[in-house]
N, C-alpha and C positions, 0 to 999 in steps of 0.2 A: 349198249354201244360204248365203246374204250374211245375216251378223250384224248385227242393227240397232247403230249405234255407241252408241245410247245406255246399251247393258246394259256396254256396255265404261267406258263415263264412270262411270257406278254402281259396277260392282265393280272399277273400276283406279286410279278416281282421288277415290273417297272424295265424290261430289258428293250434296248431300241430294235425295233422292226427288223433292220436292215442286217442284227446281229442275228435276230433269229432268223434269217431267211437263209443264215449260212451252215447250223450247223447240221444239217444231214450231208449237202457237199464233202464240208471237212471230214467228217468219219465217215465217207465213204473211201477219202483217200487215207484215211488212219486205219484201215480193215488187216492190210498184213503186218502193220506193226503191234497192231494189240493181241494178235495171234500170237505174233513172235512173245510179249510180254506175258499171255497166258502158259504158255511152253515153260518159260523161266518160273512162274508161278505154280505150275504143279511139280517138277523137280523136287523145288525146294517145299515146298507142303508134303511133300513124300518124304522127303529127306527128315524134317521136320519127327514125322509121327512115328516112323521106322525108328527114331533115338528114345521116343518116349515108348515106345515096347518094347526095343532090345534092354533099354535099363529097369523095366518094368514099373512104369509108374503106376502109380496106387492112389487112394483117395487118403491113405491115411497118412500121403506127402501134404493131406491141406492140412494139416493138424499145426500148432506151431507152441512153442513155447514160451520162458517167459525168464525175466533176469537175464543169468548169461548168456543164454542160448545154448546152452551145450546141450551135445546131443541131439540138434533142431535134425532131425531126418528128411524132410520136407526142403529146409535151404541148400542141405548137402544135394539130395537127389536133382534139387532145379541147377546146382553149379554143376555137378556132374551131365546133367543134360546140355546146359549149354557148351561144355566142354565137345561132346560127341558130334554136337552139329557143328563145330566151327572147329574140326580135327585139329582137338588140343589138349594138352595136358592135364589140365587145373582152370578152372574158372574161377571169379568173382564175381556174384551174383545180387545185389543188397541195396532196398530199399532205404536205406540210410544214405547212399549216395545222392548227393543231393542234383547233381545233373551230370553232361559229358564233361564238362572243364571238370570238377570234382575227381572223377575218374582219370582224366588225362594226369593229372596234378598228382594226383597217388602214384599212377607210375613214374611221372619224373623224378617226384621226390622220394621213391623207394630205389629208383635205380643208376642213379646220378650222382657221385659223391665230388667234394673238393679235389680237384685236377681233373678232371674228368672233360669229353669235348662231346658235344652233342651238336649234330648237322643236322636242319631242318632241308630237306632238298625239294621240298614243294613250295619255296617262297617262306613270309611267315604267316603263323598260324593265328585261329582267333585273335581277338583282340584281348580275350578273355585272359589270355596266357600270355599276356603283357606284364605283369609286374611279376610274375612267377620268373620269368625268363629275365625281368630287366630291363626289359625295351622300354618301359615306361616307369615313371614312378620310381620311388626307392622303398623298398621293402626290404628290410636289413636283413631278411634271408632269399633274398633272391640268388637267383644262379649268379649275378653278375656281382655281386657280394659275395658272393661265398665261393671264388675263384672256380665256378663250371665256366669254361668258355662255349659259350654259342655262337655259331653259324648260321645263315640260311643260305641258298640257293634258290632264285631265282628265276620264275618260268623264263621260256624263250619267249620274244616276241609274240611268236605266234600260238601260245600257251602250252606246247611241249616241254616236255620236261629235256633241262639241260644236263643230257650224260657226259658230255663234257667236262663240265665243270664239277660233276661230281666225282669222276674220274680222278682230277688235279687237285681233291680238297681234302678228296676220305683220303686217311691212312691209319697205320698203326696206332694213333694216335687216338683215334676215335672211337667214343662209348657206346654212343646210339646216333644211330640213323632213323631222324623220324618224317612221317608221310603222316599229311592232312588230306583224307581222297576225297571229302567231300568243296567243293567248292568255296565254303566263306564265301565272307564280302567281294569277290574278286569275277571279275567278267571272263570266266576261261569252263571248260568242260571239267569231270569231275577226272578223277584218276582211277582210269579204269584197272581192275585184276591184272588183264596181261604186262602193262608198264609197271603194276606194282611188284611183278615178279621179274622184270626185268632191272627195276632197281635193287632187289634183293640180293640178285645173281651176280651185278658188278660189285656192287659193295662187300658182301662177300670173300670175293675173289680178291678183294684189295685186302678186308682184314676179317679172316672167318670167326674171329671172336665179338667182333660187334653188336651190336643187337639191336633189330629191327622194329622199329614201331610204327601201330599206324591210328590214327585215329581215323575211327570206323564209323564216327554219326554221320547220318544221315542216309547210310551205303548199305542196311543189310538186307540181304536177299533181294538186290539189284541185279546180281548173277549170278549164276550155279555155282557159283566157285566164292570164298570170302579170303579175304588175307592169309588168313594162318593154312590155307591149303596151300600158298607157294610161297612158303618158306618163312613168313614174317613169323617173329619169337614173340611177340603180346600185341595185341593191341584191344582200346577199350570203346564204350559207346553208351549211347544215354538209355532207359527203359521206357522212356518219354519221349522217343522218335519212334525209327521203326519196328526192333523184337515188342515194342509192348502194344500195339496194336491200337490205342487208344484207348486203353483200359486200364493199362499201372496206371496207380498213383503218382509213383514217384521214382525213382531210384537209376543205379546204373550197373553197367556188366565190365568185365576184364577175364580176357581170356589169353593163354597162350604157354609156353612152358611153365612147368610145375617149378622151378627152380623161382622164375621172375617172380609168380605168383605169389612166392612164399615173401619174398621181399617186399613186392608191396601189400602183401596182408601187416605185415609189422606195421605200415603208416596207414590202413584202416583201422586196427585199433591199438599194439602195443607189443615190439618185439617179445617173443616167445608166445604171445595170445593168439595174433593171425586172424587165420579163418576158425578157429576153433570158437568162438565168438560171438555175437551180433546176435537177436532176434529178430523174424522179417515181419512183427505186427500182425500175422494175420493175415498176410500178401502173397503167401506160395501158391494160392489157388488159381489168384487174378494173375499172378505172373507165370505161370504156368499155359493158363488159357489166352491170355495177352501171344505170350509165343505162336501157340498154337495157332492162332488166325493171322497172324503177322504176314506169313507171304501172302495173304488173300489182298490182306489190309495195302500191305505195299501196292500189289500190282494193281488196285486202283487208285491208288495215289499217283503213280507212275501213269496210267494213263490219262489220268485228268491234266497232269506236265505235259503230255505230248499236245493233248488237245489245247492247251493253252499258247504254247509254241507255234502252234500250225494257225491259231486264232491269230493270235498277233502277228506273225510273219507275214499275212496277206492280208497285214492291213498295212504293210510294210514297215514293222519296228525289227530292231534287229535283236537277236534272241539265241540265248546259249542256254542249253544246249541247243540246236535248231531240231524240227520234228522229229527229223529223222533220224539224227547221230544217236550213238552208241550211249545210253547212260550209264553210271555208276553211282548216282544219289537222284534223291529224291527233287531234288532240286532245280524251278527254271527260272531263269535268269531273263527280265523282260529290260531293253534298254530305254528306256522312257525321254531323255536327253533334256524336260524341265521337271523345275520340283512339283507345279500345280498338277500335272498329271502323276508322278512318282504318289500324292497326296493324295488325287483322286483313285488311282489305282487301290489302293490300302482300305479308301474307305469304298469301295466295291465291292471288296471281299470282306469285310467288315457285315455291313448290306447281308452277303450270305451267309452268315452265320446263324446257328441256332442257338446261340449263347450272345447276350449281349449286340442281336442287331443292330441296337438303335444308338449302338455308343458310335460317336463320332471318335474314330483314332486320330492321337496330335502325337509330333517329335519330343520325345524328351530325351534327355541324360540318362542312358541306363549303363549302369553300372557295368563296367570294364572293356568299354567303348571309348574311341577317339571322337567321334562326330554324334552328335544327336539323331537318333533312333525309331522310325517311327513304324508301330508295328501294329498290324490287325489279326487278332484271333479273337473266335469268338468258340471255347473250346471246353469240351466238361471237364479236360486233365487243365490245369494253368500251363503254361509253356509247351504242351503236348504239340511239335511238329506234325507228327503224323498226323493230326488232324489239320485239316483247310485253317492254314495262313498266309500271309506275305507281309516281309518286312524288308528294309534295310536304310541304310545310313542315307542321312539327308545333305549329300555333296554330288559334285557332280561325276562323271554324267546322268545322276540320278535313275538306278537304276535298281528294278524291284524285285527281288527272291519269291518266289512264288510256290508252296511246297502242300504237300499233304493232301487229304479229304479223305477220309473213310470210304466214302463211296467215290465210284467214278462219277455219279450224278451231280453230288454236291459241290466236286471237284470243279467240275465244268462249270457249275453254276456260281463260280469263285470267279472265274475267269470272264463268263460272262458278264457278270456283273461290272468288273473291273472295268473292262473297256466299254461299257455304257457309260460308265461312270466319265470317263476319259472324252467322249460325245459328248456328252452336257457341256463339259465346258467349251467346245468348239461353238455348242448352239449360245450360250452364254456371253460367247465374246463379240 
């Protein structure tokens, strides 16, 4: 006889009754959206293995070397592969990168010199890329030191992007246009494909010399389509969110014209060295195969967001992405509106982890953050996204990022946890 799993949620993992009574309801109204989300899931699994036979991968790409790396056959093959899935030039491919800011920060600072204007038109970016830019701190080479002027723009009220304003701001003047599509700390939907080409195409058209960035974490194989298919010139992302599946180690990617490429290989390791460079440890296998499951891996990440959305929304919280909209990252946004819940929610998902359940998560100062942080993963990579987490900043409206799980099971079981968690304390008070 098959044990329904829900008596095991109930008596294993402490989840309120009234939570399990709901969720076959909920995924019975989630049926054509996780169809839709398998649809985008084999595409890109097709698209995926099609680049690793047209460039003909081999097992003797796991081989790796050692010193300078020259010659590494294995790191070239994975940059070239990532090239061919995200129809681009030149990749950057290397576990030496230590996360996405790492990555972003090589492009800025390879392709941004004194005088130079860079327009962020999706508001501003991490927090991370505060003292790189200047917004905070003095870092006596920051852009704002070392005469780059920076801009941002703005969402509109209603989280659209202002074409407007970026209309009256770009001109000849400007170096790079950059795009954050995944969401940040910020209560708005992620930036999907179609607006990223549509920012492309105005910008563009004001100065065709510009050059388009996007930071990519959180966003890959969200849709059939990635940045550099409409027109954007580089952009980079972590190997520790979505391409690595839950199995890199560590590292990060940059893709997009060959020319960029080459510029910011000079600040991964040393004008005229490049890419010619770097040893990957022993990691071409795992990031090869990382890739490899990545759209699987996504598209139950992605559905455990939806199911977390549609959970919370009828219990009436308000929630970005809502079930149903269009996503572009990995990412759901639950609005919680006090801290003890924001706190209980974290340690819910905490609860479900297979790593470190029984740590209770507290707010600290983490490092290149404005507000204190408090974050629950409980994950075999350290900072690995793509695996079941939730964090964010402890102000208000207190409001909780909720992203990842390997499986769609576990995923759920983030979620559910969460909002038990959020019960006690009503029972409590």
């Amino acid at each position: 006889m098959i044990q329904d799993y829900k008596n095991f949620l109930l008596d294993s993992f402490n989840i309120h009754i009234d939570i399990i009574n709901k969720i076959d309801s909920i995924e019975d109204k989630l049926k054509d959206i996780y169809k839709t989300i398998d649809n985008i899931k084999g595409y890109n699994q097709y698209k995926v293995l099609k680049a690793m036979q047209d460039l003909n991968l081999s097992d003797q790409h796991f081989n790796w070397t050692t010193g300078y790396g020259y010659n590494d056959i294995g790191r070239d093959k994975l940059e070239e592969v990532y090239a061919k899935i995200f129809n681009a030039e030149d990749a950057i491919v290397r576990p030496t990168i230590a996360n996405g800011t790492h990555a972003l920060t090589l492009c800025l600072r390879g392709l941004l010199n004194p005088g130079d204007e860079m327009i962020s038109v999706t508001g501003k970016p991490y927090d991370t890329l505060n003292e790189l830019i200047g917004i905070s701190g003095n870092y006596e080479k920051s852009f704002k030191n070392n005469n780059i002027t920076y801009k941002q723009i703005d969402f509109l009220d209603n989280g659209e992007i202002d074409f407007k304003s970026i209309e009256e701001q770009v001109s000849n003047k400007t170096k790079l246009v950059y795009i954050q599509r995944s969401t940040g700390y910020s209560f708005r939907k992620a930036v999907d494909i179609i607006t990223i080409e549509k920012i492309v195409q105005l910008v563009k058209e004001i100065n065709p010399n510009l050059i388009c960035m996007v930071d990519n974490c959180y966003g890959e194989f969200l849709e059939t389509k990635e940045p550099t298919d409409v027109g954007v010139d580089i952009l980079a992302g972590s190997l520790i969110k979505n391409p690595g599946a839950g199995l890199v180690l560590s590292g990060g990617y940059i893709v997009g014209r060959a020319d960029l490429i080459e510029k910011v290989s000079y600040e991964l390791t040393s004008p005229g060295v490049g890419k010619e460079s770097g040893v990957t440890f022993g990691q071409s296998r795992i990031m090869f195969q990382g890739l490899f499951l990545a759209p699987y891996i996504v598209s139950q990440s992605i559905k455990g967001a939806v199911f977390c959305a549609k959970l919370f929304e009828e219990e009436g919280y308000e929630v970005i992405p809502r079930y149903s909209d269009k996503r572009s990252d990995i990412i759901q946004a639950v609005k919680l509106g006090k801290e003890e819940k924001l706190l209980a929610f974290c340690e819910g998902v905490q609860e479900a982890a297979p790593v470190d359940s029984f740590v209770t998560p507290i707010p600290w100062a983490m490092p290149g953050y404005d507000d204190p942080v408090i974050m629950a993963a409980g994950a075999f990579v350290q900072g690995s996204s793509i695996e079941l987490s939730a964090d964010g900043p402890v102000r208000p409206p207190y409001i909780a990022y909720f992203q990842g799980g390997l499986t769609y099971e576990h995923s759920k079981l983030g979620a559910l946890k969460a909002l038990s968690k959020i019960k006690e304390l009503k029972q409590n008070n």
